[in-house]
Phi, psi and omega in degrees: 000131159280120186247139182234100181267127208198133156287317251238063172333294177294324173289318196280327149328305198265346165277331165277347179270342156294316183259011134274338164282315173276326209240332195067004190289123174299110189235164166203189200238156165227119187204171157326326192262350173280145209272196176298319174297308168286348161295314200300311178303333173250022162263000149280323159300328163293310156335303164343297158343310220262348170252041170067030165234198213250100172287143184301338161256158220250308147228163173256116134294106172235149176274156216303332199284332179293316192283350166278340162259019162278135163309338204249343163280324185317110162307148183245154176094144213263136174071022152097313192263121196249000000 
């Protein structure tokens, strides 16, 4: 999985909706706007890893203030990287 971090809330819209509709590469949005169920679904997904499989989606676009209050981006470990 790929994360693409963008402020550009609309750019980020219409880009995830091109490489699901034209491309099918499975993407999604994590933003302000997003709603609870679905943060929840795709932090599941995210999860994945941690029981050895592989997530579904491909790439994630989130704008910066989610990835600064989430828990689930927040580095672990000592020199930035576990």
């Amino acid at each position: 999985m790929t994360l693409v971090v963008s402020p550009l809330i609309s750019l980020i819209q219409d880009q995830v909706s091109a490489l699901i509709k034209q491309h099918r590469i499975p993407a999604a949005i994590l933003n302000s706007t997003t709603s609870e169920p679905i943060a929840k679904a795709i932090y599941r997904d995210l999860h994945a890893v941690d029981k050895g499989r592989e997530p579904q989606i491909k790439l994630l676009y989130v704008t910066p203030e989610r990835l600064l209050k989430s828990e689930s981006f927040q580095v672990r470990g000592e020199g930035g990287r576990e």
